[in-house]
C-alpha positions in Angstrom: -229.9 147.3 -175.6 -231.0 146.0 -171.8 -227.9 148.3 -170.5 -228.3 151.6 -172.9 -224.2 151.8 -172.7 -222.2 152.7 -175.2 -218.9 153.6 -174.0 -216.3 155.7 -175.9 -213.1 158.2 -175.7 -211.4 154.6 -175.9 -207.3 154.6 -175.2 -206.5 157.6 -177.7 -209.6 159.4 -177.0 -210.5 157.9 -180.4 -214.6 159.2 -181.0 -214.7 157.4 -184.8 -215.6 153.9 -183.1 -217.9 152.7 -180.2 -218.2 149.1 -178.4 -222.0 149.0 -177.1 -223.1 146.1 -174.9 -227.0 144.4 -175.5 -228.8 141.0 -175.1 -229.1 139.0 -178.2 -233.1 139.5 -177.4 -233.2 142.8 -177.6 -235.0 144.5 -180.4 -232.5 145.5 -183.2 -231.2 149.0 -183.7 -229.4 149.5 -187.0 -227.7 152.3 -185.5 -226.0 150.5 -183.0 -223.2 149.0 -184.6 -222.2 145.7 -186.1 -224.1 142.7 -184.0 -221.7 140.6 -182.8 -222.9 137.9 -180.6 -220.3 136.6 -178.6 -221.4 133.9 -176.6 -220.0 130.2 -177.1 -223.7 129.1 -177.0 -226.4 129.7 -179.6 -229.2 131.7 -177.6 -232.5 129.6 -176.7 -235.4 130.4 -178.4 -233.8 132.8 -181.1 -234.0 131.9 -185.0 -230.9 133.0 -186.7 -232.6 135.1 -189.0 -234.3 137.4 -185.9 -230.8 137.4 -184.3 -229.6 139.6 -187.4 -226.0 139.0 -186.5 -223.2 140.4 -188.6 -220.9 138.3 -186.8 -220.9 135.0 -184.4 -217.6 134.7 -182.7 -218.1 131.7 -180.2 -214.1 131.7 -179.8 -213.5 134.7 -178.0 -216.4 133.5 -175.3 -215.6 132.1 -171.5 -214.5 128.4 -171.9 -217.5 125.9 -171.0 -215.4 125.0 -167.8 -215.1 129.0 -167.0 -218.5 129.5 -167.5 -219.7 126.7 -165.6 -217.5 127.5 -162.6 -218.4 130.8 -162.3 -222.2 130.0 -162.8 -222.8 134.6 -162.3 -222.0 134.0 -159.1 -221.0 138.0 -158.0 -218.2 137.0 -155.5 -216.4 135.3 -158.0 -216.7 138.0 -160.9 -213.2 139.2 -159.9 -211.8 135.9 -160.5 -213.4 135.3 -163.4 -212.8 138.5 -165.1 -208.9 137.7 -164.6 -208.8 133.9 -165.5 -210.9 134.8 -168.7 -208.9 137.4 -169.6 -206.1 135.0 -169.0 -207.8 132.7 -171.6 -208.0 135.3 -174.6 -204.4 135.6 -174.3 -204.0 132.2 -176.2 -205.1 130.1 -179.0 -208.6 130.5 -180.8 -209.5 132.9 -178.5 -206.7 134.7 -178.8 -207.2 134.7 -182.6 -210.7 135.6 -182.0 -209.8 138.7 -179.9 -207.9 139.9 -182.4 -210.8 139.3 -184.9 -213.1 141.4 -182.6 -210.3 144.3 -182.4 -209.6 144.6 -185.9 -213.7 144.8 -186.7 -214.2 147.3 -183.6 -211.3 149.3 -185.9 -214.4 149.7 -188.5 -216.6 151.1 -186.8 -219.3 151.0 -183.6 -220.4 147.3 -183.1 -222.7 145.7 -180.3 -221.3 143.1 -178.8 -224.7 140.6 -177.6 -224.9 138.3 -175.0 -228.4 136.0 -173.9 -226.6 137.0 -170.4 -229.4 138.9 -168.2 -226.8 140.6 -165.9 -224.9 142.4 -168.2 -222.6 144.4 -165.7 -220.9 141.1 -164.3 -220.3 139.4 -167.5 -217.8 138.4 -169.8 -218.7 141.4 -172.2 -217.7 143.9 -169.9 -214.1 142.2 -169.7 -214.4 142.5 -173.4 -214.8 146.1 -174.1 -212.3 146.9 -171.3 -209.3 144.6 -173.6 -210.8 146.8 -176.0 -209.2 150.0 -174.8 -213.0 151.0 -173.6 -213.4 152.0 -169.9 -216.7 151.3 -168.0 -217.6 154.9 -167.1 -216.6 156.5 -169.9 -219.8 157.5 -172.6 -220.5 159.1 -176.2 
């Protein structure tokens, strides 16, 4: 993992599950979790059988228009944080969410991103729905 976090002591102080945040390039660590990429894109350069996902969940990703407008631009990270969250309250990625909650239920997963800035993207949003804070650690 690019970011080494694994956050935990989620929303009922719950230890039995973790949601750990990597790059889809990163070499893969068994121990990490379920990979679940969650970008809407397929990653460049990246064969599906070196990705060694579990899961591919394109739905609970930024919109094309999201991601496009907010191009990691850090003065809109705010914004973009609240309008996606906005967007997983609906529809497929609603649906999705939901998808990714019940499997983080499971057990530790690693959600993946080809994103190089970890810390300003949408997976950070993601394990915050999740009940996981950004400070908090294993």
């Amino acid at each position: 993992m690019t970011s080494g976090r694994t956050t935990g002591g989620g929303a009922g102080g719950e230890r039995g599950r973790a949601v750990a945040l990597g790059r889809v390039y990163d070499p893969v660590d068994p121990a990490a979790g379920a990979r679940i990429l969650v970008d809407r894109l397929w990653p460049r350069g990246l064969s599906k059988e070196a990705a060694r996902l579990d899961t591919w969940l394109k739905e609970v990703a930024p919109s094309s228009g999201l991601r496009t407008w907010y191009g990691h631009e850090r003065s809109r990270y705010r914004e973009f944080a609240g309008r996606y969250r906005a967007e997983l309250d609906s529809g497929p990625a609603a649906e999705a969410f939901a998808q990714l909650r019940r499997r983080t239920a499971e057990g530790p997963v690693l959600l993946l991103t080809a994103t190089k800035v970890l810390e300003e993207s949408h997976l950070t949003v993601l394990r915050e729905l999740l009940g996981w804070g950004p400070g908090e650690r294993n």
